[in-house]
C-alpha positions as CSV (number, residue, x, y, z in Angstrom):
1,X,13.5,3.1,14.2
2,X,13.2,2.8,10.6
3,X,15.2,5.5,8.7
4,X,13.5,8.5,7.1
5,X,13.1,8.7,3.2
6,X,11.3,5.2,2.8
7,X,9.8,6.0,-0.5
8,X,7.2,3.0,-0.9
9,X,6.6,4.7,-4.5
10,X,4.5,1.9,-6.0
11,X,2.0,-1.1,-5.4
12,X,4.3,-4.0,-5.3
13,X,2.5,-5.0,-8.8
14,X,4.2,-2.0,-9.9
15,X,7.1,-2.8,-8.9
16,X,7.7,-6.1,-10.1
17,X,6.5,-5.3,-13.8
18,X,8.8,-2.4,-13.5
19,X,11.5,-4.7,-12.3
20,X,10.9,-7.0,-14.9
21,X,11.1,-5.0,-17.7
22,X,14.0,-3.1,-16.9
23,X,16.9,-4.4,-19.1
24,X,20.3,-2.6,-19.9
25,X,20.0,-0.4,-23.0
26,X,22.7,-1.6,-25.3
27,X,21.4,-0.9,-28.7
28,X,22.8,2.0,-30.6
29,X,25.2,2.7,-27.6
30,X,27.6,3.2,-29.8
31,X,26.0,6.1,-32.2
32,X,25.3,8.0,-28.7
33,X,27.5,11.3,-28.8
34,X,30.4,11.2,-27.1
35,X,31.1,14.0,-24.3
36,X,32.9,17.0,-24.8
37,X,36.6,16.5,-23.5
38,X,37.3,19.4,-21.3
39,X,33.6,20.0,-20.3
40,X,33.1,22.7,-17.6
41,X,33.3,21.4,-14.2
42,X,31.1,24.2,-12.2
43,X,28.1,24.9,-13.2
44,X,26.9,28.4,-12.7
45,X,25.0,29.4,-9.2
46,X,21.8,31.3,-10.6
47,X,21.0,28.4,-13.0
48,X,19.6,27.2,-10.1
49,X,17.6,30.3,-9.3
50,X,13.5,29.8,-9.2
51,X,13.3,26.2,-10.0
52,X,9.8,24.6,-9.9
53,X,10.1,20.9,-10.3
54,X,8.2,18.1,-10.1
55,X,9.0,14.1,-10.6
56,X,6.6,12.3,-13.0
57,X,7.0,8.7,-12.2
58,X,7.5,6.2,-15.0
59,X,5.1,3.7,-14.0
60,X,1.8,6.7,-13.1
61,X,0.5,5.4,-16.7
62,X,-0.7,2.5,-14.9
63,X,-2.8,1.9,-12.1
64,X,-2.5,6.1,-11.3
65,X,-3.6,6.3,-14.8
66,X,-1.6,9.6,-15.1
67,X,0.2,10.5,-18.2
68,X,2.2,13.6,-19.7
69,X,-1.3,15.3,-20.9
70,X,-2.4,15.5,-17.4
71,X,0.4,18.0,-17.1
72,X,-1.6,20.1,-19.5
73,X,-5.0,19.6,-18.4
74,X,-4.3,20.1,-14.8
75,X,-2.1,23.6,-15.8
76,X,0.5,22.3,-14.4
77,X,3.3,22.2,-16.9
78,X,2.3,26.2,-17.2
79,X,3.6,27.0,-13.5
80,X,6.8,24.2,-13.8
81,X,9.8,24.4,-15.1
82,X,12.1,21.3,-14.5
83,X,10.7,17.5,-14.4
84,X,12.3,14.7,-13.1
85,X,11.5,11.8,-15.2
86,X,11.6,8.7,-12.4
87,X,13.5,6.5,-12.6
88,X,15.8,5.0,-14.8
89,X,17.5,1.8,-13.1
90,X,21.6,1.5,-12.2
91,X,22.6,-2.1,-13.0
92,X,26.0,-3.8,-13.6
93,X,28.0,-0.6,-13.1
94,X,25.8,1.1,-15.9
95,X,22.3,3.4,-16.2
96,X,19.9,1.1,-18.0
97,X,16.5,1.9,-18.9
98,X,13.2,1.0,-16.1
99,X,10.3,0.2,-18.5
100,X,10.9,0.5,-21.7
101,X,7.2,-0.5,-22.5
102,X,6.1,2.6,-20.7
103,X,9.4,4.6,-21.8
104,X,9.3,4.0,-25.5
105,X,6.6,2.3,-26.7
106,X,3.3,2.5,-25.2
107,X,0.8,3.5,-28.0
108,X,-1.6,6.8,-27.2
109,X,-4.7,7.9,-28.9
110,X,-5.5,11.1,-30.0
111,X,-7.7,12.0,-27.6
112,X,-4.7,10.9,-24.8
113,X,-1.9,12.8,-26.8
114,X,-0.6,15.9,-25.1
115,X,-0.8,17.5,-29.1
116,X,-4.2,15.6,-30.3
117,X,-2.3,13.4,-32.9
118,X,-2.2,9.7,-32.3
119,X,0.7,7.2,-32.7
120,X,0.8,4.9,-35.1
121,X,2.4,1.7,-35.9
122,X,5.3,2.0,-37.8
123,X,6.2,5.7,-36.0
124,X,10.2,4.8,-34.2
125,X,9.0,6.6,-31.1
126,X,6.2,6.1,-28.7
127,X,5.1,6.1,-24.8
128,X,6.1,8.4,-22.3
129,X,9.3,9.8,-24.4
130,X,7.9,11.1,-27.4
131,X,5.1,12.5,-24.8
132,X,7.3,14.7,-23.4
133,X,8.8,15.8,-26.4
134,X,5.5,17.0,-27.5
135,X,5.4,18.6,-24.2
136,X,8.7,20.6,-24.6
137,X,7.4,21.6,-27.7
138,X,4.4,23.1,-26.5
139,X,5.8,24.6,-23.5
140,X,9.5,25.2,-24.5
141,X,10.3,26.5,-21.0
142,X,10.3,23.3,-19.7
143,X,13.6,21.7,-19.0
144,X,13.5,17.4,-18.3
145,X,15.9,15.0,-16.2
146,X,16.2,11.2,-16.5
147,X,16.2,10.4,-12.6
148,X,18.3,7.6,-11.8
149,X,17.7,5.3,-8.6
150,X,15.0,6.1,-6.1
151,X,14.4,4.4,-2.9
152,X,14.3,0.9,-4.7
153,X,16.8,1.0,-7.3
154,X,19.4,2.9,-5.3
155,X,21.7,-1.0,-4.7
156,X,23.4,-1.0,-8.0
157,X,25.9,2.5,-6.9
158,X,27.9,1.3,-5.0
159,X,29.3,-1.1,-7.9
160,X,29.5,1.8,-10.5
161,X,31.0,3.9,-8.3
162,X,34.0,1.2,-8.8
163,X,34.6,2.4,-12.0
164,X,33.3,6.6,-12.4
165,X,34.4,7.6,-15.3
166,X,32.2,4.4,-17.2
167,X,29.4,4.7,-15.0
168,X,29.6,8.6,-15.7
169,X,29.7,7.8,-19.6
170,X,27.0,5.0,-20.0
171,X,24.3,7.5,-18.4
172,X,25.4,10.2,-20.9
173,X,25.0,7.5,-23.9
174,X,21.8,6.4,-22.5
175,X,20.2,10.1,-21.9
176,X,21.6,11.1,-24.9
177,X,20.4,8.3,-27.1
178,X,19.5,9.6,-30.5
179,X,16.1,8.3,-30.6
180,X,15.0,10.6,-28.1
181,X,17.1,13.7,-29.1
182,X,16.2,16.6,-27.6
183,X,14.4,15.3,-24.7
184,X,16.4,15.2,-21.8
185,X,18.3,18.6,-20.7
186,X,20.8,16.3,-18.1
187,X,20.3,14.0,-15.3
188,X,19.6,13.0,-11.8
189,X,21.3,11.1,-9.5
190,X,19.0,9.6,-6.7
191,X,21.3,7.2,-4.4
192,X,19.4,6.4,-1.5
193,X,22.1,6.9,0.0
194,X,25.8,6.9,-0.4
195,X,28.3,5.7,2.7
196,X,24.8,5.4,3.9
197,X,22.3,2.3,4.4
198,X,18.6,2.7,2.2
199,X,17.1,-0.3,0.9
200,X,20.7,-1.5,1.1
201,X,23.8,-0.8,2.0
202,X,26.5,1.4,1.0
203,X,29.8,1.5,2.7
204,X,32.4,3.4,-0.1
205,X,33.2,6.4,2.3
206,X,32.3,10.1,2.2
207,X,34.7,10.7,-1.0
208,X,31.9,8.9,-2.9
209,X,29.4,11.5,-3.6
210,X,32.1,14.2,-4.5
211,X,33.7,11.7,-7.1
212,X,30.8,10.7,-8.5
213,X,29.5,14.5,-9.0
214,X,32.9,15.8,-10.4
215,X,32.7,12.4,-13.2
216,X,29.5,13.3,-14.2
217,X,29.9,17.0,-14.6
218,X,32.8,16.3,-16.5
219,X,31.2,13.8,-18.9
220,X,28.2,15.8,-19.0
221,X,29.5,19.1,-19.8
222,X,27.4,22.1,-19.2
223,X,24.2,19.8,-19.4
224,X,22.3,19.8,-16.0
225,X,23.5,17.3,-12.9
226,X,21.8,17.0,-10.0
227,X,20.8,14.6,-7.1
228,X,18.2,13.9,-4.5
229,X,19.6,14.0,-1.1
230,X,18.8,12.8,2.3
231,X,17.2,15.4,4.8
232,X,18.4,13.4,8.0
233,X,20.0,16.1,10.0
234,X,20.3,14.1,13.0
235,X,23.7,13.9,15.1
236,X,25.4,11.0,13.3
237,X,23.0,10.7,10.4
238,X,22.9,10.9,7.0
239,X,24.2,14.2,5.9
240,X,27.2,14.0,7.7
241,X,28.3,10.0,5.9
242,X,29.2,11.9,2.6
243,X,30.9,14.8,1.4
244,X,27.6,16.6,0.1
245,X,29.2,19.9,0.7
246,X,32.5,19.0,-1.7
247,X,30.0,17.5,-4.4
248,X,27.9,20.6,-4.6
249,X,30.5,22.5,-6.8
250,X,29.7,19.7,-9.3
251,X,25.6,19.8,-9.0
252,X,23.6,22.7,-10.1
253,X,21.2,21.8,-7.4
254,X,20.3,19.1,-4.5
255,X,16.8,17.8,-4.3
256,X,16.3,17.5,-0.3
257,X,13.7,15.0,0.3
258,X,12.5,16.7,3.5
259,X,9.7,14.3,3.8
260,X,8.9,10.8,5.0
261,X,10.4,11.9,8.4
262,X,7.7,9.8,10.0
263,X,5.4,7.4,8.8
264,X,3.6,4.2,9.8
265,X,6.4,1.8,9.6
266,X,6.4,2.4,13.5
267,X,3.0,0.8,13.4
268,X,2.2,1.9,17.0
269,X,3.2,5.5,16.2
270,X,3.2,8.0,18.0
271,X,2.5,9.7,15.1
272,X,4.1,12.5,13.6
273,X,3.7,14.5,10.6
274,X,6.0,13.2,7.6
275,X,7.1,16.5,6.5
276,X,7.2,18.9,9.2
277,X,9.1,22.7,8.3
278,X,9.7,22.8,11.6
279,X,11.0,20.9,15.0
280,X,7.9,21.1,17.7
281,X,7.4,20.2,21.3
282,X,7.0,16.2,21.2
283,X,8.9,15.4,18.0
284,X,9.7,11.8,18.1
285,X,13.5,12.9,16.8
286,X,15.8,15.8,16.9
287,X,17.0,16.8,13.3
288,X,14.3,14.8,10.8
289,X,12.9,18.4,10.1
290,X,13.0,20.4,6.7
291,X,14.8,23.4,8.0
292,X,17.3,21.1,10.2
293,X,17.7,19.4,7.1
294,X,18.8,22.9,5.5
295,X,20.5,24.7,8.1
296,X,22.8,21.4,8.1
297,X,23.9,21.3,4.2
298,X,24.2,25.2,4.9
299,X,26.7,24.9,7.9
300,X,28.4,22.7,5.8
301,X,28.8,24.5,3.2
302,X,26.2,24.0,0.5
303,X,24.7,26.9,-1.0
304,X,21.4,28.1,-0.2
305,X,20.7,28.2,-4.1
306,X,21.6,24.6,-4.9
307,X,19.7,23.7,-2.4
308,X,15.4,23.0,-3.1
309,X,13.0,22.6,-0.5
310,X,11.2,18.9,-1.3
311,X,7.2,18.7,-1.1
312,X,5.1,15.5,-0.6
313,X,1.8,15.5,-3.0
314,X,1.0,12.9,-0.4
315,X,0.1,12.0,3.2
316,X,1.1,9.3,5.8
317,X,-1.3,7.5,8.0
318,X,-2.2,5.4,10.9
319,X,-5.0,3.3,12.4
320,X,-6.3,2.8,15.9
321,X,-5.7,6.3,16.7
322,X,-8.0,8.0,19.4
323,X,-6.0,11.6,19.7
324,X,-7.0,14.1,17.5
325,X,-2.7,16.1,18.1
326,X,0.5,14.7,17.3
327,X,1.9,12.0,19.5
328,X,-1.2,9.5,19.9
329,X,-0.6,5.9,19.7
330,X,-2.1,3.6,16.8
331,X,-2.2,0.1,16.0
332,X,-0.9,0.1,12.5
333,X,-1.1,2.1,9.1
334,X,-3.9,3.5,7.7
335,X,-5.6,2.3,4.7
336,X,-4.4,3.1,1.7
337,X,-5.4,3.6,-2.5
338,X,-2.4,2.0,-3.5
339,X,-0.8,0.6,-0.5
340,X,-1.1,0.9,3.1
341,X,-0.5,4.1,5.3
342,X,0.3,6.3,2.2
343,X,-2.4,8.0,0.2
344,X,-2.3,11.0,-2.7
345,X,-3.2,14.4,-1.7
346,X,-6.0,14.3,-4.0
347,X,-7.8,11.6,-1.8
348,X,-6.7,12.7,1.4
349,X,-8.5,15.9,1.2
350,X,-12.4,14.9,0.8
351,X,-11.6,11.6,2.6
352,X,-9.9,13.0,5.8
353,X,-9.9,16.7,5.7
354,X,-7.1,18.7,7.6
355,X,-8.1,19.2,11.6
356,X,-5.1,20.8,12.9
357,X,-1.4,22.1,11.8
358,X,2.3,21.7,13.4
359,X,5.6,22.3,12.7
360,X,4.2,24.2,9.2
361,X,1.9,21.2,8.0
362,X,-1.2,19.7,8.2
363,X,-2.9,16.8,9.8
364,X,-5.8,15.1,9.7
365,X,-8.1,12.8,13.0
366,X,-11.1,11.3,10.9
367,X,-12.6,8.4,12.6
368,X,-9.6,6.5,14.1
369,X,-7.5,7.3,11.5
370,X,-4.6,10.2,11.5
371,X,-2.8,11.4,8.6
372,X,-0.4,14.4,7.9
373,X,-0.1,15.9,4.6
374,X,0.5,19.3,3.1
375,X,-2.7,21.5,2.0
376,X,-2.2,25.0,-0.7
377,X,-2.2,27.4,2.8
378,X,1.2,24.7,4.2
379,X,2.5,24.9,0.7
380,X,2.7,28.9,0.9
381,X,4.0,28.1,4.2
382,X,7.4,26.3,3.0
383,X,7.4,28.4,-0.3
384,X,7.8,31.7,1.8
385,X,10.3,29.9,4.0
386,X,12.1,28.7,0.7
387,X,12.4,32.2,-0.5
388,X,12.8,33.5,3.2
389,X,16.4,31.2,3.0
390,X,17.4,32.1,-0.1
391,X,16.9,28.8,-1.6
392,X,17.4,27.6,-5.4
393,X,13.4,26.8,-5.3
394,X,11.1,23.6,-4.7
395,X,10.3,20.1,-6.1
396,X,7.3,17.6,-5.3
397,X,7.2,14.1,-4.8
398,X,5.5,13.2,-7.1
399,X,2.9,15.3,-9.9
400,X,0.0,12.4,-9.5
401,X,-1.0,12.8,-6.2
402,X,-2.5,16.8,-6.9
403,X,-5.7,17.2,-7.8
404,X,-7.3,17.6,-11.3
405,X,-6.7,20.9,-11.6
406,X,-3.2,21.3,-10.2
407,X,-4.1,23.2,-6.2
408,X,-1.1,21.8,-4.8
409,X,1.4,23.1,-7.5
410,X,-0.5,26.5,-8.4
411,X,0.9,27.0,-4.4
412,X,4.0,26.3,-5.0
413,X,4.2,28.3,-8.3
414,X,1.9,31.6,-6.3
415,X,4.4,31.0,-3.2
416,X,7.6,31.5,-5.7
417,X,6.7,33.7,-7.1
């Protein structure tokens, strides 16, 4: 079985011009700030207290046609608090920039602009950057992250991990970078997944995550650290290959990516919601649920407020599926907007509206297709079990699958509280 967590994030033209823009940032590296020699090593526990976040994905501008301003028009960015800018690539021991095209220099018009003022020209600052800074302005509550890794980008760890401290120091430089002061409040670490196997393959031992989140709380200071972690609670999984539990004194929080439990890479199914809350009679595997997920980093000894509850803006899907419940058998993945057997909330629910619930979420038997996805009533759901646990809040995968006018993350902002 494939593992959980396979975040298919893009179209694969997405991914290559992503892939082919990303270069190591180099130029005034050396005007960065420097760190603060004797930072604070542990960050205190209520910062993580209440926190709404939501990833906004570097390449949305383009075929998702999603940009900062939707934030505002959708309400959005008033009900969030922390965004995860995603991603920012790991190459040749170092953070390097994605796409710098979408990053820094993509031009917007007025009417796009999140403050009504176009770019120009000549201005040293453009694209998705100076976006957000207008954003922060607006909304000064608003704290941002440069997310590092993701499902695709996760392979270049394991080799900065050879060397901590540097790797540590050239993501400070880089999120620091004085052409885009102000902007970032810290970072995110998204290794998918360390002593673990991803898209690749890591093998350094279950010191890793613990070293690298005492180097980059040291070189970051009192600057927010965080990282997206794996939600496979399963005996011998995931959670147990690295020492999450001695890295969490480092990280203000964990983002638990309690979703893509199940999903259409078993093309004949059975099918199975992606995010379930819950275990449930018939789940295809013991521990790939949300509150498995956290009862495991609890019992290990990660606290309940570093710890937020992960929500899909999304839905999985098969094909050739003739039960209307959980556990039917298909013949591949459901069709797609992007790419197959994944689709955005905001489709899903006039396409192939909800039928049925289990485990805490939703699913969907239109035709022969079946999907699973979470709805606003699901959201409350997980929100009230996120307060219920004493948890540090919730984040979303990812801000452009909601719908226009924000349903998805006005539930996870009502549920909250």
């Amino acid at each position: 079985m494939r593992s959980p967590h396979v975040r298919t994030r893009t179209r694969a033209i997405g991914i290559l011009l992503t892939l082919a823009l990303a270069i190591p940032l180099t130029v005034l590296a050396t005007l960065a700030p420097s760190s603060t020699a004797g930072a604070a090593t542990t960050p205190a526990g209520p910062r993580a207290a209440g926190v709404k976040m939501g990833y906004f994905t570097e390449w949305g501008v383009y075929d998702r046609n999603y940009h900062v301003k939707n934030m505002v028009t959708s309400g959005t960015a008033e009900k969030i608090n922390t965004i995860n800018y995603a991603f920012g690539n790991v190459q040749g021991g170092r953070c390097t920039m994605g796409d710098s095209f979408a990053a820094i220099e993509k031009s917007y018009t007025a009417d796009q602009s999140v403050d009504g003022v176009a770019d120009t020209w000549d201005q040293p600052l453009r694209g998705n950057f100076n976006q957000l800074l207008k954003l922060k302005k607006k909304y000064p509550h608003i704290k941002i992250l440069w997310s590092f890794g993701g499902w695709t980008w996760s392979g270049g760890f394991t080799q900065a991990m050879q060397n901590p401290a540097a790797f540590a120091q050239s993501c400070y430089d880089l999120v620091n970078d004085p052409r885009w002061q102000g902007l970032f409040d810290g970072i995110d670490l998204d290794w998918e997944y360390p002593n673990a196997c991803g898209l690749s393959c890591d093998s350094s031992g279950p010191a890793v995550m613990k070293d690298m989140m005492q180097a980059f709380r040291g070189t970051f200071g009192d600057q927010l650290v965080t990282a997206a972690v794996t939600a496979d609670a399963s005996a011998g999984g995931k959670i147990e290959a690295a020492d999450y539990a001695g890295a969490a004194q480092y990280a203000d929080w964990y983002n638990v990516m309690t979703y893509d439990f199940f999903g259409a890479w078993d093309a004949q199914g059975p099918t199975a919601p992606h995010s379930p809350l819950t275990s449930y009679d018939g789940i295809p595997k013991q521990g790939f649920d949300s509150s498995a997920a956290i009862e495991k980093f609890k019992a290990a000894g990660v606290p309940a407020n570093k710890l937020l509850l992960g929500i899909g803006f999304y839905g999985r899907g098969w094909t050739g599926v003739t039960q209307a419940g959980p556990g039917g058998t298909a013949t591949g993945p459901a069709p797609g907007t992007y790419e197959q057997g994944i689709d955005d909330y905001k489709e899903l629910k006039s396409k192939c509206p909800a039928t049925g619930t289990v485990a805490g979420t939703a699913y969907a038997h239109c035709g022969n297709q079946w999907w699973s996805y979470d709805t606003p009533q699901t959201v409350g759901g997980k929100m009230s079990y996120a307060k219920q646990q004493g948890l540090g809040g919730a984040f979303i995968w990812e801000l452009s699958g909601d719908t226009a006018n924000g349903e998805l993350m006005s539930a996870v902002n009502s549920g909250l509280g």
